[in-house]
N, C-alpha and C positions, 0 to 999 in steps of 0.2 A: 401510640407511644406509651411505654409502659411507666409508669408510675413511678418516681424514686423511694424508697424509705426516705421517713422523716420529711416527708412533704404535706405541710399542716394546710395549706390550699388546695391540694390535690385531694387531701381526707374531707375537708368543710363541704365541697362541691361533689364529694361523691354520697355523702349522706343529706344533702341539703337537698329536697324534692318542691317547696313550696317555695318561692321567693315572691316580696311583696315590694313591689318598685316605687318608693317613693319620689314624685318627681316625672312618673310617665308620662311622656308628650304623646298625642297618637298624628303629632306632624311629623310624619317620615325622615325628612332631613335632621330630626333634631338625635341625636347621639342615643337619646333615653330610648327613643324608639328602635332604632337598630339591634341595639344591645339587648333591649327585652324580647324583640323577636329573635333573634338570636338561640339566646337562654329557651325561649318556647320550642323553636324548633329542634332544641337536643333534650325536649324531656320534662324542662320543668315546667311546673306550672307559675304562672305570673300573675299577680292581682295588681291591678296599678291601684295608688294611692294620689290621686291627683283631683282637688276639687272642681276644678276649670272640665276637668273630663268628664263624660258620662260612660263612653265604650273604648277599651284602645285592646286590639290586638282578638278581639272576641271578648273580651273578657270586662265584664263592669267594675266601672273605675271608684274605689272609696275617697269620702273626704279626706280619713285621717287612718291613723294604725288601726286605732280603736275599733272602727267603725268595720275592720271585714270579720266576718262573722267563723272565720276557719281557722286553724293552726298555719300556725308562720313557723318558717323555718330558718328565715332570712330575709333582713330589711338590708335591700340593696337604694343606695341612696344620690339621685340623681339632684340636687340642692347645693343651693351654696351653701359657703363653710360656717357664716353664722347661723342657721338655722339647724346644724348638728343637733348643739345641747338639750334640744327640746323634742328631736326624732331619737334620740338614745334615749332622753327620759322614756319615754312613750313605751319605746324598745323593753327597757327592763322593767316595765312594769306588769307587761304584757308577757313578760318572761319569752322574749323570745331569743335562741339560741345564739344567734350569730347577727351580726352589720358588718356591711360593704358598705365602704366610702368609695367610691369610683376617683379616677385620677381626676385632680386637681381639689379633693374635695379632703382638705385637711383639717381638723380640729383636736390634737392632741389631748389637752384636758378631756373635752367628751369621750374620744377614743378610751383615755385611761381609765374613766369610771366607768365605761362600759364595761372593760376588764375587769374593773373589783368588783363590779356585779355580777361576774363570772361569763360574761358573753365574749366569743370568740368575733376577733376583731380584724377586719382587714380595712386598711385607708390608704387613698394615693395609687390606687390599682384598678386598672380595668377589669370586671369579672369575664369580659369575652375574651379579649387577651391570654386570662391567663387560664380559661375553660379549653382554647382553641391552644396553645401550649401544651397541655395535656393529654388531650383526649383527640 
């Protein structure tokens, strides 16, 4: 499916190669897991962020943002809605480009300061949805 102009979801996910899952379950049934395998098997590469984790998907799991040692491209965010304001802190501190709220995961306020920090911002959306839409 070819691309429309003016599709800023379509442009974040074609330049977005790293994504860091906050929230990665490596329990299969749980939605974090799908969707990271998912996103792995068209390409990107996944770190999960999950302290409870040690390994999910191959891949070693960190406590926090802070703690993975490589450029983020994107913190995709599998949490509930209170515990936002402190993954976007982390986010722009760490200067990373973009956050993914997954559906059901809404904090406005955070959203908006993540935008005057200049990070592109999607919330209330699936990224496999809207990966599997496109591509």
């Amino acid at each position: 499916m070819a691309l429309e102009k003016n599709d800023p979801i379509g442009e974040l996910l074609k330049r977005t190669r790293t994504i860091a899952v906050v929230g990665l379950s490596s329990d299969p049934m749980r939605p974090s897991f799908g969707v990271a395998e998912y996103m792995q098997s068209k390409g990107y590469r996944i770190i999960p962020v999950n302290p409870k984790e040690g390994t999910v998907l191959g891949e070693k799991s960190y406590s926090s943002l802070s703690d993975v040692p490589e450029k983020i491209d994107m913190v995709d965010v599998f949490r509930r809605s209170e515990f936002i304001p402190e993954i976007v802190d982390e986010a722009i501190r760490l200067k990373v480009p973009s956050i993914w709220l997954q559906e059901g995961v809404i904090h406005p306020a955070a959203a908006k300061k993540a935008q005057d920090a200049g990070l592109t911002v999607v919330m209330d959306r699936c990224i496999l949805k809207e990966h599997r839409a496109r591509f």
